[in-house]
Backbone atoms as SQL, in Angstrom:
CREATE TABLE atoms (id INTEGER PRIMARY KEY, chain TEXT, resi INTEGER, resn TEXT, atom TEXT, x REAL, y REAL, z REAL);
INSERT INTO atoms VALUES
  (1, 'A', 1, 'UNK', 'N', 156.790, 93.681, 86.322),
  (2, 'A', 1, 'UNK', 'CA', 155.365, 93.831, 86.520),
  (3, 'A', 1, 'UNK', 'C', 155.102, 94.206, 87.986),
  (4, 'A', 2, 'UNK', 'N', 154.051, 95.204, 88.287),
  (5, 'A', 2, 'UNK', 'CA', 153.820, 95.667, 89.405),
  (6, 'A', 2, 'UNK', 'C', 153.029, 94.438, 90.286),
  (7, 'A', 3, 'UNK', 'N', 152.956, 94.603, 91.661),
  (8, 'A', 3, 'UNK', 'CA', 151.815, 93.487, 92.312),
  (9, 'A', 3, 'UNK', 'C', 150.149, 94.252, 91.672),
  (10, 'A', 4, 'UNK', 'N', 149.292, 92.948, 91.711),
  (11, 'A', 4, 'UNK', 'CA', 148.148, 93.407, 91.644),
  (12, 'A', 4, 'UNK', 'C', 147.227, 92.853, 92.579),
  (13, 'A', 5, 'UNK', 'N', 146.182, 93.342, 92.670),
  (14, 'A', 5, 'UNK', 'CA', 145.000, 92.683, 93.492),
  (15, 'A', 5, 'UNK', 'C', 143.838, 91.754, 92.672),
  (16, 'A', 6, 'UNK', 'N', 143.393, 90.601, 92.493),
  (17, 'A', 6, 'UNK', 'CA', 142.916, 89.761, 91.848),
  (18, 'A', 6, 'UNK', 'C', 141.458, 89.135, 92.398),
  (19, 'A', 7, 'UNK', 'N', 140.321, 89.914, 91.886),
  (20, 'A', 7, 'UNK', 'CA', 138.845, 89.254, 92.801),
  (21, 'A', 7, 'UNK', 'C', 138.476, 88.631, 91.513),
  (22, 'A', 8, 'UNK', 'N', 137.646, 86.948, 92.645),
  (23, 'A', 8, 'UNK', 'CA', 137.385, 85.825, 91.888),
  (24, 'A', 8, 'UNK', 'C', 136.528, 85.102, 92.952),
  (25, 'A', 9, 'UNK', 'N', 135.355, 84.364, 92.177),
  (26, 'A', 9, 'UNK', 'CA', 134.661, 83.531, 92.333),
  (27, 'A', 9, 'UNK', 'C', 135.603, 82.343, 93.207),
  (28, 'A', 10, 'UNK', 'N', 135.029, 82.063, 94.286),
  (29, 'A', 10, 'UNK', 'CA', 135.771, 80.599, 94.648),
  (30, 'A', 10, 'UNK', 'C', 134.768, 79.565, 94.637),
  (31, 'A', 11, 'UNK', 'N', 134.599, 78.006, 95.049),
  (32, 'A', 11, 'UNK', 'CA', 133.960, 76.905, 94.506),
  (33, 'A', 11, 'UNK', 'C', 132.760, 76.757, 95.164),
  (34, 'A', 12, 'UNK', 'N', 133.095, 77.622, 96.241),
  (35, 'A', 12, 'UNK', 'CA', 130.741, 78.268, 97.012),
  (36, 'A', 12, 'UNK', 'C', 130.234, 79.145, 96.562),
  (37, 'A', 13, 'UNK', 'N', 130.871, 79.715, 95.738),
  (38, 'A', 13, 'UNK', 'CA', 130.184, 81.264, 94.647),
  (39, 'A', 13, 'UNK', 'C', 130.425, 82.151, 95.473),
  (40, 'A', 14, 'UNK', 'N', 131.516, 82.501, 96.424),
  (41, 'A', 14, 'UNK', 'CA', 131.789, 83.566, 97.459),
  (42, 'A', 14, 'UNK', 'C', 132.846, 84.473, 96.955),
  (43, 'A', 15, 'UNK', 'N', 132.970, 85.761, 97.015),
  (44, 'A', 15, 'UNK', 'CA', 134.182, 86.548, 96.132),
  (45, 'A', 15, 'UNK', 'C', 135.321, 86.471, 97.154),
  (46, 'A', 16, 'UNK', 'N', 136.368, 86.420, 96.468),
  (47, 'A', 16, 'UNK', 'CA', 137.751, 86.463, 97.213),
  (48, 'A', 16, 'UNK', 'C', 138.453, 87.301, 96.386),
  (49, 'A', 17, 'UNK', 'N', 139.610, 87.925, 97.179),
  (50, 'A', 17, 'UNK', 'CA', 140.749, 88.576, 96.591),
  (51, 'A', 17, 'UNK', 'C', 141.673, 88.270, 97.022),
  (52, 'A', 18, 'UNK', 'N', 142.872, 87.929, 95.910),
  (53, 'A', 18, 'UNK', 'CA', 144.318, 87.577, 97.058),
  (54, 'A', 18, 'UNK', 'C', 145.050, 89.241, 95.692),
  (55, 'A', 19, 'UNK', 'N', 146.246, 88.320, 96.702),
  (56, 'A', 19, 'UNK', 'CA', 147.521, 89.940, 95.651),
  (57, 'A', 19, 'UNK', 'C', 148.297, 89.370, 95.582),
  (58, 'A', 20, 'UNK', 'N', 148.721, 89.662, 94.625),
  (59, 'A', 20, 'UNK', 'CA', 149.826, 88.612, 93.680),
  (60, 'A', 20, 'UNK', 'C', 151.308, 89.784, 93.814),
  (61, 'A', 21, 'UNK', 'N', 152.165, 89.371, 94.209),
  (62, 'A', 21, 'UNK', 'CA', 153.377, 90.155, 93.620),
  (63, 'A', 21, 'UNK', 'C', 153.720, 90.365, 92.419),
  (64, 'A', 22, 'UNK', 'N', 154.764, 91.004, 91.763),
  (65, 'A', 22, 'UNK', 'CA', 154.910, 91.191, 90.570),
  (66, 'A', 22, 'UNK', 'C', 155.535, 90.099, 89.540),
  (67, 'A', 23, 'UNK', 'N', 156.062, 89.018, 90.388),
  (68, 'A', 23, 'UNK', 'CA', 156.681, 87.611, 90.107),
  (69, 'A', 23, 'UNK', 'C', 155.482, 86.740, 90.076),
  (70, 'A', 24, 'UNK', 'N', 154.202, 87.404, 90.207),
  (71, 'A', 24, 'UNK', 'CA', 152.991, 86.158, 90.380),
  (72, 'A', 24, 'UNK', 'C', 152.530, 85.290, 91.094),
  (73, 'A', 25, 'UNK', 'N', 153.326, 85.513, 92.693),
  (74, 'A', 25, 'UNK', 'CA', 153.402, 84.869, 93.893),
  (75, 'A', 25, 'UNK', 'C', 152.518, 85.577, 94.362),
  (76, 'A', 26, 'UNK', 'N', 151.626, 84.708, 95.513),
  (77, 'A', 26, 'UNK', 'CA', 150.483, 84.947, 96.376),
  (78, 'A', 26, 'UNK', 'C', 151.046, 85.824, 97.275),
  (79, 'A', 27, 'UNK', 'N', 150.956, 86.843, 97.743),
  (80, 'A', 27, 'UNK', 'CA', 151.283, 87.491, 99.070),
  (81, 'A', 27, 'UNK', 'C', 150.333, 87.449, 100.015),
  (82, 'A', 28, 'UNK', 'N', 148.818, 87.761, 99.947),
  (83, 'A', 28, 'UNK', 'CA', 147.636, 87.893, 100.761),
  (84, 'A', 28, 'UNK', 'C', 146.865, 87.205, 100.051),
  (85, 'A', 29, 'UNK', 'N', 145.897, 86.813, 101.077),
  (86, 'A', 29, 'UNK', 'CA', 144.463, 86.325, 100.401),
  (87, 'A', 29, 'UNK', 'C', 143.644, 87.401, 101.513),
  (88, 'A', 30, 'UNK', 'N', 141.922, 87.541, 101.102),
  (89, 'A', 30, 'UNK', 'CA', 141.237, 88.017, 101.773),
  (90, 'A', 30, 'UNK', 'C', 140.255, 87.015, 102.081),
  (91, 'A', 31, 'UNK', 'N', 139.189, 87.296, 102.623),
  (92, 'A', 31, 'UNK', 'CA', 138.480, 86.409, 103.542),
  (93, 'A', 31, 'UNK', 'C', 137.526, 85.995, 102.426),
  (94, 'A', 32, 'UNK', 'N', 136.577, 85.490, 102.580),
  (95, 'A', 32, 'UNK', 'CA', 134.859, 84.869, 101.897),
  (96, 'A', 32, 'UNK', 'C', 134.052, 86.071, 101.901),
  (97, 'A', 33, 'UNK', 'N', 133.190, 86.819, 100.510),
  (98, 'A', 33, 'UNK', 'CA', 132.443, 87.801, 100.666),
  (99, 'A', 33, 'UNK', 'C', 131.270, 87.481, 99.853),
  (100, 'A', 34, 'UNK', 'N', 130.346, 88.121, 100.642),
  (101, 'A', 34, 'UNK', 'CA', 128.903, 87.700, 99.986),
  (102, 'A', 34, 'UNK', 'C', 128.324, 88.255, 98.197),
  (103, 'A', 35, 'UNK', 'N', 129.100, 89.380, 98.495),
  (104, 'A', 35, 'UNK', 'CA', 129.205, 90.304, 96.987),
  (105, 'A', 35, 'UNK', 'C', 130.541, 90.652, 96.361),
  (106, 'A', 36, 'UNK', 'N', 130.557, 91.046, 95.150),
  (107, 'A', 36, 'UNK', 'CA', 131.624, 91.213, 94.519),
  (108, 'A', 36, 'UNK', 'C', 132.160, 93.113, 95.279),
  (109, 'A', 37, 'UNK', 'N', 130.679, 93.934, 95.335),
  (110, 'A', 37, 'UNK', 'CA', 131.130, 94.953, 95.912),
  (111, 'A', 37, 'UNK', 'C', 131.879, 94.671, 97.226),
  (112, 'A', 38, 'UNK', 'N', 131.965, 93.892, 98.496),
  (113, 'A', 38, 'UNK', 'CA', 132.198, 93.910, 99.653),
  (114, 'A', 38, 'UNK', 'C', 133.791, 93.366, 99.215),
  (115, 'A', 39, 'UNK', 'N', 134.040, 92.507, 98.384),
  (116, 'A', 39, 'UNK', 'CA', 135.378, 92.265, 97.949),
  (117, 'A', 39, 'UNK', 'C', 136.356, 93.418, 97.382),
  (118, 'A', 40, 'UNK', 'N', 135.600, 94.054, 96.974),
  (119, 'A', 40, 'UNK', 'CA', 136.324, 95.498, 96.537),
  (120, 'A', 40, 'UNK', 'C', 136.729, 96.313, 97.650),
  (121, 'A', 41, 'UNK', 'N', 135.492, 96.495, 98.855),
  (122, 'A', 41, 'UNK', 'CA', 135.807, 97.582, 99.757),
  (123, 'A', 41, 'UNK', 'C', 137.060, 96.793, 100.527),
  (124, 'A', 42, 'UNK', 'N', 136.707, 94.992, 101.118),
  (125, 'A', 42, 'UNK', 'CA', 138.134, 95.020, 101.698),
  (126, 'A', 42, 'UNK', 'C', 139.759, 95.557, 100.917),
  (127, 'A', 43, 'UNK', 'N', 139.572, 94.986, 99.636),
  (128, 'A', 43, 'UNK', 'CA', 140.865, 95.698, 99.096),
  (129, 'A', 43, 'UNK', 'C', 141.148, 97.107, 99.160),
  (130, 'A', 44, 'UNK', 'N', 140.186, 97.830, 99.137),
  (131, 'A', 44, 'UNK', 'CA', 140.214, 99.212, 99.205),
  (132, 'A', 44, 'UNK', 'C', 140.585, 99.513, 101.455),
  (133, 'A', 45, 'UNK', 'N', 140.362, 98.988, 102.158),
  (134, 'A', 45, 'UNK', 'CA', 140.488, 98.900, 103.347),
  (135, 'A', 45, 'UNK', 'C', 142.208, 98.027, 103.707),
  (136, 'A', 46, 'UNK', 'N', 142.287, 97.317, 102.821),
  (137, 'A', 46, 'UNK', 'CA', 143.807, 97.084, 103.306),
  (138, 'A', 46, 'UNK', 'C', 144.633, 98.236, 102.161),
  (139, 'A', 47, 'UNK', 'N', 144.387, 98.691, 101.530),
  (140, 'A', 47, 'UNK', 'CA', 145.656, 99.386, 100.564),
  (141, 'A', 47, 'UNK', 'C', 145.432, 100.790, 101.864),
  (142, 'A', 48, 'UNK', 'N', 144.328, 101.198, 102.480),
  (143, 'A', 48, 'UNK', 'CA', 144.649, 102.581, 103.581),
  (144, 'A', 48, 'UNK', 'C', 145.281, 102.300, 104.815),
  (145, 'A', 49, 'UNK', 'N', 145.097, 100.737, 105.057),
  (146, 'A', 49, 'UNK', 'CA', 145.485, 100.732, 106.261),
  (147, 'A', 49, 'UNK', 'C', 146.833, 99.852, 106.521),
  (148, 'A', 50, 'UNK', 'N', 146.967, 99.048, 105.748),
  (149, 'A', 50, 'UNK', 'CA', 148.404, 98.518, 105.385),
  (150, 'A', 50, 'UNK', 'C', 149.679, 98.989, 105.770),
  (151, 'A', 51, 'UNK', 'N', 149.340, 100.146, 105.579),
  (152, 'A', 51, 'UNK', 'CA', 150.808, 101.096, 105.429),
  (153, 'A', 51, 'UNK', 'C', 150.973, 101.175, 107.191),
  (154, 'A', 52, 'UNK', 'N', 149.904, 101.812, 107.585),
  (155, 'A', 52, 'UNK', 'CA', 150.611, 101.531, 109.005),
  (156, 'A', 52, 'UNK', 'C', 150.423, 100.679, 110.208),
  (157, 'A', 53, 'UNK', 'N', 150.519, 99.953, 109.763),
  (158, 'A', 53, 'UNK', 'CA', 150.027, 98.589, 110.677),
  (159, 'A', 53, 'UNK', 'C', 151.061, 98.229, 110.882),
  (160, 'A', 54, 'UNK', 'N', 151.618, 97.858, 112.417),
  (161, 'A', 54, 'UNK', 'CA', 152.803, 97.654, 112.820),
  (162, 'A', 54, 'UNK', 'C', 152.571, 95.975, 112.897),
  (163, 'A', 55, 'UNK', 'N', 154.111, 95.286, 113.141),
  (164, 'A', 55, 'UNK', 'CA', 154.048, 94.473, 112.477),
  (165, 'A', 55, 'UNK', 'C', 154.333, 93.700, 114.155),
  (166, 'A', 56, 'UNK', 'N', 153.433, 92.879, 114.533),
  (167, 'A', 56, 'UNK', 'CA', 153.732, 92.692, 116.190),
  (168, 'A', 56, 'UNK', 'C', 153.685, 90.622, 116.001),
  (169, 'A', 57, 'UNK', 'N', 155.293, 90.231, 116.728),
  (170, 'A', 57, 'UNK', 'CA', 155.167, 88.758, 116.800),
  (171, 'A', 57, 'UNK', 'C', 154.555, 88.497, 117.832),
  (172, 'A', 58, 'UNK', 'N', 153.684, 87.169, 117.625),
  (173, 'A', 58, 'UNK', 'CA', 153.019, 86.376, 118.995),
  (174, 'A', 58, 'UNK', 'C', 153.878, 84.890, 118.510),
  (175, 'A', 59, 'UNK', 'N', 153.440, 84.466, 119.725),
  (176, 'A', 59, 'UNK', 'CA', 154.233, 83.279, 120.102),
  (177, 'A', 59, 'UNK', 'C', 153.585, 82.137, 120.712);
């Protein structure tokens, strides 16, 4: 099974999305959104920008 992206109600009525790998493990969550549309655009904003986002340790 491929990963998917998963938007849902959480327990303040705020939309969230996390992404599940293809094993059904959490990889990301996204933040608290006021609408179900604004939960969509972040997913749509990490699948463009994801790819090149370098990956920098702090300490």
């Amino acid at each position: 099974m491929a990963a998917k992206f998963e938007v849902y109600k959480d327990a303040a009525g705020k939309y969230r999305f996390r992404l599940k790998a293809g094993n059904g493990e959490i990889i990301a969550v996204g933040e608290a959104y006021e609408s179900k549309a604004a939960a969509l655009h972040g997913i749509e904003s990490v699948k463009v920008n994801a790819a090149a986002a370098p990956v920098v340790e702090v300490e």
